[in-house]
LOMI-736028 format. One record per residue: x, y, z of N, C-alpha, C, O in turn; residue number from 1. Coordinates in pm, 1 decimal, always signed. Layout:
REM LOMI-736028
LOVO  X  Y  Z  X  Y  Z  X  Y  Z  X  Y  Z  NUM;
...
REM end
This chain:
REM LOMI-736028
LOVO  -2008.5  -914.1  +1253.4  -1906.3  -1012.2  +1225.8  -1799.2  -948.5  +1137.4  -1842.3  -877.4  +1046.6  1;
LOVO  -1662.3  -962.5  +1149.1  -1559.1  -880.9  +1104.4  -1477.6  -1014.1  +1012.8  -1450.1  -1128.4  +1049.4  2;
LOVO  -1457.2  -952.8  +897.8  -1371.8  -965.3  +798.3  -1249.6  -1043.3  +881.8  -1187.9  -964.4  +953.5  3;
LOVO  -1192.4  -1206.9  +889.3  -1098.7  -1224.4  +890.7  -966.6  -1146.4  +838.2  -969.5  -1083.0  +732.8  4;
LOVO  -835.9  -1156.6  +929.2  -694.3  -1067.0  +856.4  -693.2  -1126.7  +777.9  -732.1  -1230.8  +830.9  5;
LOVO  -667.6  -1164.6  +611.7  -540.2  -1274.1  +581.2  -412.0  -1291.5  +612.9  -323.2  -1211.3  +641.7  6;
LOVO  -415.5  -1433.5  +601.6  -281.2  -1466.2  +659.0  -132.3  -1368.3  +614.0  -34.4  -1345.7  +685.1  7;
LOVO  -155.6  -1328.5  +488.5  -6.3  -1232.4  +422.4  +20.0  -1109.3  +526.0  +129.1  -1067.1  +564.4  8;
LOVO  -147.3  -1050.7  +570.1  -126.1  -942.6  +611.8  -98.9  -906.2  +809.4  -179.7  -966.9  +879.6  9;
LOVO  +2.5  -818.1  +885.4  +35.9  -761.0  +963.7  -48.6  -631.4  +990.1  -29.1  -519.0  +943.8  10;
LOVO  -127.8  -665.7  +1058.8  -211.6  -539.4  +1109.4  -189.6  -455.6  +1212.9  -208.1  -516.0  +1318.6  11;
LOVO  -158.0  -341.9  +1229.3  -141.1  -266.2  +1326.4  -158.7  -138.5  +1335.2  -92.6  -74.2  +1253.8  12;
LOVO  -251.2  -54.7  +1433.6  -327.7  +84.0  +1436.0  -271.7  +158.3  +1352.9  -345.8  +247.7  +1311.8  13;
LOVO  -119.9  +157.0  +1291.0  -54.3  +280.6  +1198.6  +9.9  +262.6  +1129.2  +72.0  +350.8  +1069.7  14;
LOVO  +23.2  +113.3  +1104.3  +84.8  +33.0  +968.0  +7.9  -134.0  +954.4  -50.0  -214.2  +1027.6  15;
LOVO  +54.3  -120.9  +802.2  +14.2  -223.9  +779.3  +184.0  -291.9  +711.5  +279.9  -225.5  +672.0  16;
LOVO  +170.7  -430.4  +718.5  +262.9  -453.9  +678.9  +209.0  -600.0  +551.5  +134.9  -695.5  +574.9  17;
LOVO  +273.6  -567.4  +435.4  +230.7  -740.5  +329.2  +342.5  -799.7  +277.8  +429.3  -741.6  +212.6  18;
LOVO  +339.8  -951.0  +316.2  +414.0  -1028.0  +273.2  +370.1  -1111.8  +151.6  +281.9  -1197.3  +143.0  19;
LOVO  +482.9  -1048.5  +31.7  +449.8  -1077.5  -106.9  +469.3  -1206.0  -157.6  +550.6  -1278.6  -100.3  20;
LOVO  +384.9  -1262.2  -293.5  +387.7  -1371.8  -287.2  +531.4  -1430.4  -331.4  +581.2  -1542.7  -340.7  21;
LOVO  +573.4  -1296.0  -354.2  +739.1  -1342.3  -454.5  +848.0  -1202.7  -445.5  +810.7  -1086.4  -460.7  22;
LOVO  +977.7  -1243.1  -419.5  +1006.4  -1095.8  -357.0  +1032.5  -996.6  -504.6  +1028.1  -1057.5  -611.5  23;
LOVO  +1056.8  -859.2  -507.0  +1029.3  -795.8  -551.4  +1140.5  -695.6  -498.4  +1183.5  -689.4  -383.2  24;
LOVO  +1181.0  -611.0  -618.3  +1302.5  -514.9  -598.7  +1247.3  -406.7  -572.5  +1157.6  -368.1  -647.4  25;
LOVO  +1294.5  -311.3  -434.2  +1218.5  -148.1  -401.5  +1358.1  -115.9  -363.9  +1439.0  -203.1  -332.2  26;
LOVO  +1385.3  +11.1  -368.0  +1467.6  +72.1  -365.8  +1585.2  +6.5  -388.4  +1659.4  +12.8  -290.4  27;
LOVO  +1636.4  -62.8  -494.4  +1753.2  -109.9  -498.8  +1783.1  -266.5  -427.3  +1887.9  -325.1  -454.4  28;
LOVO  +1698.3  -317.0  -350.0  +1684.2  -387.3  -251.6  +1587.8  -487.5  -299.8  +1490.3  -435.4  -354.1  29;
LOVO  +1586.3  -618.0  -295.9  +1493.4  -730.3  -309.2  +1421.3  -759.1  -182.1  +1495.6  -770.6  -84.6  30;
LOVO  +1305.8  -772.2  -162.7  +1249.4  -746.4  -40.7  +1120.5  -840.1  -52.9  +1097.8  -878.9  -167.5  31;
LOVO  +1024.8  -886.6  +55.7  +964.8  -990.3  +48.9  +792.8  -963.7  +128.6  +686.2  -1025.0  +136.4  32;
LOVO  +855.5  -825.7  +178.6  +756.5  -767.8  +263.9  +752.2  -627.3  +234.0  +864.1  -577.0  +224.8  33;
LOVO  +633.6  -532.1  +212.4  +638.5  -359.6  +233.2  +573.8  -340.1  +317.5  +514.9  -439.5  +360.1  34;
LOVO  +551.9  -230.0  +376.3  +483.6  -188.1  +503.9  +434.3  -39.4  +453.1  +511.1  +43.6  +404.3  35;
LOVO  +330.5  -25.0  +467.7  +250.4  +83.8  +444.2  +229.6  +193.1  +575.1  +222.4  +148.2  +689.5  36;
LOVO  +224.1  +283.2  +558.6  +214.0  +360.4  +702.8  +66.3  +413.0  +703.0  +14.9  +422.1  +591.5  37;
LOVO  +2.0  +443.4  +794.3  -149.2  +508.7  +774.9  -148.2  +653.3  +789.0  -124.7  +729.3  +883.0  38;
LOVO  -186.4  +670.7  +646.9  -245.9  +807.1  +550.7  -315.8  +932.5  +669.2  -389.5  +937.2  +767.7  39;
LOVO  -228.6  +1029.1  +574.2  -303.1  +1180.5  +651.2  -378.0  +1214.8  +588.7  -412.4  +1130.4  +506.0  40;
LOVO  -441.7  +1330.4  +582.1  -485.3  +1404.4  +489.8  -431.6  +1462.5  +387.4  -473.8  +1479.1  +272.9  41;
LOVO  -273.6  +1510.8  +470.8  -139.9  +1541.4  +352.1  -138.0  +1461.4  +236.6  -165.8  +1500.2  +123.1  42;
LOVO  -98.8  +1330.9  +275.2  -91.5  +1241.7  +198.4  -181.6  +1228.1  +127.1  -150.6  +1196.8  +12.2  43;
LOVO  -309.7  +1241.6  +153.0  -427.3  +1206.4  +54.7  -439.4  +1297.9  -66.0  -470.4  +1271.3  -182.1  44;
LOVO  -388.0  +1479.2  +25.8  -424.0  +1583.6  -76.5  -247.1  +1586.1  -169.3  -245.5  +1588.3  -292.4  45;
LOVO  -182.3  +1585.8  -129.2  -33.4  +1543.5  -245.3  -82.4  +1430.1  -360.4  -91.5  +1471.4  -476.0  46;
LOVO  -111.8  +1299.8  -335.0  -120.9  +1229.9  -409.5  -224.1  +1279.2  -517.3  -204.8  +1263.2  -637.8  47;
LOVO  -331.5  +1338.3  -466.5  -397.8  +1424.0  -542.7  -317.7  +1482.2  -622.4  -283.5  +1424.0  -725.3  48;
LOVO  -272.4  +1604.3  -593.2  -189.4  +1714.4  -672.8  -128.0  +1683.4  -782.6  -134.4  +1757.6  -880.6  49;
LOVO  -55.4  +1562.7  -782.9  +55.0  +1483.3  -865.7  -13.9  +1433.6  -969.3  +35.8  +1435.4  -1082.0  50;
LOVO  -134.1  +1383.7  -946.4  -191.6  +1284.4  -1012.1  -316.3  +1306.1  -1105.8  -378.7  +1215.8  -1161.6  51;
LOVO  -339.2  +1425.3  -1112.7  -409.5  +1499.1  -1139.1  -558.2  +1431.5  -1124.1  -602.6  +1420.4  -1009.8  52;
LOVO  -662.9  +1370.8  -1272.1  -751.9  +1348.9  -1267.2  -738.1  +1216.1  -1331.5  -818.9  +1170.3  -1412.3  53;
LOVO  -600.8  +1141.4  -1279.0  -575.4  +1004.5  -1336.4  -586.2  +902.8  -1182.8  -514.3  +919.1  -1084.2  54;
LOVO  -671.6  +821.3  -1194.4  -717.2  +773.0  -1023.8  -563.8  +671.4  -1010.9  -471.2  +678.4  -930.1  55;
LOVO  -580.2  +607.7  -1092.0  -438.9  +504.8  -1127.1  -320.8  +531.4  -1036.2  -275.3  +476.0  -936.1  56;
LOVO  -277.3  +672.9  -1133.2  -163.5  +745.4  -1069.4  -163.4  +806.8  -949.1  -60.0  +833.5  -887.7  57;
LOVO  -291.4  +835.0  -905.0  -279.4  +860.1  -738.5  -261.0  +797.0  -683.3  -151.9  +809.3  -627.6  58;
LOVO  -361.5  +649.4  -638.7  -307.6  +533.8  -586.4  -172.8  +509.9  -594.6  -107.5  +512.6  -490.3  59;
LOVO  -127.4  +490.7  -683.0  -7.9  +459.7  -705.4  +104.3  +532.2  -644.2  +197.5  +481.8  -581.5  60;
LOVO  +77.7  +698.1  -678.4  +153.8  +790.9  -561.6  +144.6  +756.7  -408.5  +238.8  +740.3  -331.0  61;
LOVO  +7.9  +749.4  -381.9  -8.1  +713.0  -225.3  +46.7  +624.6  -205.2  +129.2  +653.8  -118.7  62;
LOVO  +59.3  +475.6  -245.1  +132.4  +378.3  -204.0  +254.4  +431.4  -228.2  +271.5  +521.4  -146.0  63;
LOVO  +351.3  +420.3  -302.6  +467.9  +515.2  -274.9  +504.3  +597.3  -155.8  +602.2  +564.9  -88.6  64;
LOVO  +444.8  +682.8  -130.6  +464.1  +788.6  -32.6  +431.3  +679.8  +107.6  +522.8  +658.1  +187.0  65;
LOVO  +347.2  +640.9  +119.8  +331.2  +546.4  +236.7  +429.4  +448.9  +294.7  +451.8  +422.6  +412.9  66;
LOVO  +496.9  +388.8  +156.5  +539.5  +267.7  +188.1  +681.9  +287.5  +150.9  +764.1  +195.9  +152.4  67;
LOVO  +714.3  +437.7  +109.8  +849.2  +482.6  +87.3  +952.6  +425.6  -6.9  +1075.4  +418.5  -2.1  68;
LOVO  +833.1  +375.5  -121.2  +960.8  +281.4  -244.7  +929.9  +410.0  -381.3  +909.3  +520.5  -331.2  69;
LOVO  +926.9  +409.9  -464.3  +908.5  +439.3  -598.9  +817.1  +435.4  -668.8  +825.8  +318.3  -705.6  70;
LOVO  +711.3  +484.2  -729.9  +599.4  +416.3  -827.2  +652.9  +333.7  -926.9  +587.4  +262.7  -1003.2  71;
LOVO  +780.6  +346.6  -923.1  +801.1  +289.2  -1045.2  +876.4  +108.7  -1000.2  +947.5  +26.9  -1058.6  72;
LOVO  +825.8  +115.8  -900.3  +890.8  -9.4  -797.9  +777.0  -74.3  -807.7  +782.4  -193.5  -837.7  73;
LOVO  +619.5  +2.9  -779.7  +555.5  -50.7  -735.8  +509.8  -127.2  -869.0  +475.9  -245.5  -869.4  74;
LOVO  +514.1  -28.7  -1003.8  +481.6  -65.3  -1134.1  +556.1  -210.1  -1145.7  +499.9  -293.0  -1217.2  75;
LOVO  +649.3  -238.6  -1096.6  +702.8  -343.3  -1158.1  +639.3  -508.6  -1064.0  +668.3  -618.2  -1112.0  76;
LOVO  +577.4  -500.9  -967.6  +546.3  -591.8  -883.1  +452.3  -625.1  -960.8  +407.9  -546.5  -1044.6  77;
LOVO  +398.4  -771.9  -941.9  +342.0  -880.1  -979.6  +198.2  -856.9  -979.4  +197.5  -861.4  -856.4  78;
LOVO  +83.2  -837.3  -1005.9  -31.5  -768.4  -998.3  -92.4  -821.9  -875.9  -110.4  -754.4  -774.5  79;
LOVO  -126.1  -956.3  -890.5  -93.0  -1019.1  -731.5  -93.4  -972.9  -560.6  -171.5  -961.8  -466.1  80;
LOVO  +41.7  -956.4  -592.7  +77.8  -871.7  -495.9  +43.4  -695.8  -447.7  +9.2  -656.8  -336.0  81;
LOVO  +67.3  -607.7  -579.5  -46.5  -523.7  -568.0  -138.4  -519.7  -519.8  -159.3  -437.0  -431.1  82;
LOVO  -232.0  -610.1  -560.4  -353.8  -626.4  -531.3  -358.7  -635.5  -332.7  -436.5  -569.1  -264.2  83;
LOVO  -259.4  -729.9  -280.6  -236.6  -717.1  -110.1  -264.8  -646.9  -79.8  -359.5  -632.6  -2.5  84;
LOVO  -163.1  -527.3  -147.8  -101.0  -429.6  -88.8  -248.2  -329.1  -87.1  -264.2  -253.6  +8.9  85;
LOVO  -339.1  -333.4  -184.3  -461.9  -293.1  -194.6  -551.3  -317.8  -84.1  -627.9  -243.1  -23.4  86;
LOVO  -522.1  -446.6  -71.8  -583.7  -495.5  +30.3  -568.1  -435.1  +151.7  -648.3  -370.2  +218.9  87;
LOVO  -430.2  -471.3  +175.1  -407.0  -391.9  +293.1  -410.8  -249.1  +360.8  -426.0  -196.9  +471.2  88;
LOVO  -392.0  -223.1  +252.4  -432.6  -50.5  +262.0  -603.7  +14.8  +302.8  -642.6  +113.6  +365.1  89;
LOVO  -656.3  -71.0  +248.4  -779.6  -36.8  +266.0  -856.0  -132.2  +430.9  -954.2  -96.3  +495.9  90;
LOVO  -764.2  -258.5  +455.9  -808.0  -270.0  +604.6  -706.0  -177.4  +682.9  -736.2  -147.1  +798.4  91;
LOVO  -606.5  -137.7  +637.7  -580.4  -8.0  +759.4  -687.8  +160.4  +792.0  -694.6  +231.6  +892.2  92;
LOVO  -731.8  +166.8  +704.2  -798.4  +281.2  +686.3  -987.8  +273.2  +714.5  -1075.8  +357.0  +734.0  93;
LOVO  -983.0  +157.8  +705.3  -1140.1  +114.2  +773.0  -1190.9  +148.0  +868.9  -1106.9  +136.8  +958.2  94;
LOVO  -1266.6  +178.4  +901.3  -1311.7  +201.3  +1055.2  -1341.3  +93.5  +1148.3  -1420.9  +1.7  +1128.8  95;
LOVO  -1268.6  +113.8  +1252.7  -1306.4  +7.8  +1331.6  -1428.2  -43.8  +1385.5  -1414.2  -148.8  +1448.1  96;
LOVO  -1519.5  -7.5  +1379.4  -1665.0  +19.6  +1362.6  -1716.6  -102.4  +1267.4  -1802.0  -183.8  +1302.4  97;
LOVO  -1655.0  -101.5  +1150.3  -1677.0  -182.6  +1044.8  -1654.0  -350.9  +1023.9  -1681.7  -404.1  +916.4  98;
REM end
């Protein structure tokens, strides 16, 4: 038996997309939705690199790099919403299996 989507979230084989509970400024832009792209290995081992042995700041890089805003964009969103975006990230990367 499989984990209902929630309703916020847009599922699809190589993105995910979350609609926030409140919009939120990324790149200059007030926006209501981010879209995450699904992670390489690149991506996994960069966010590494950057982030050294702080888990926080990797996440935080990866979403960035994925979803193409700023960490410092993402720092400013509502915890809330974060948290989606958590969400969502981790049903894109699941196995379908699961």
């Amino acid at each position: 038996m499989s984990k209902k989507t929630p309703a916020y979230l847009s599922l699809e084989a190589d993105r995910v997309t979350v609609r926030l509970s409140r919009p939120t400024e990324c790149n200059g832009v007030q926006v209501d939705t981010i879209s995450l792209r699904a992670p390489t290995v690149r991506d996994i081992r960069a966010a590494q690199a950057t982030a050294g042995d702080d888990d926080e700041q990797r996440e935080l890089n990866l979403f960035a790099s994925l979803g193409e805003v700023s960490s410092k964009d993402l720092e400013g969103m509502a915890l809330k919403d974060y948290s989606r975006l958590q969400t969502g990230y981790f049903r894109l990367v699941q196995d379908d299996e699961l």
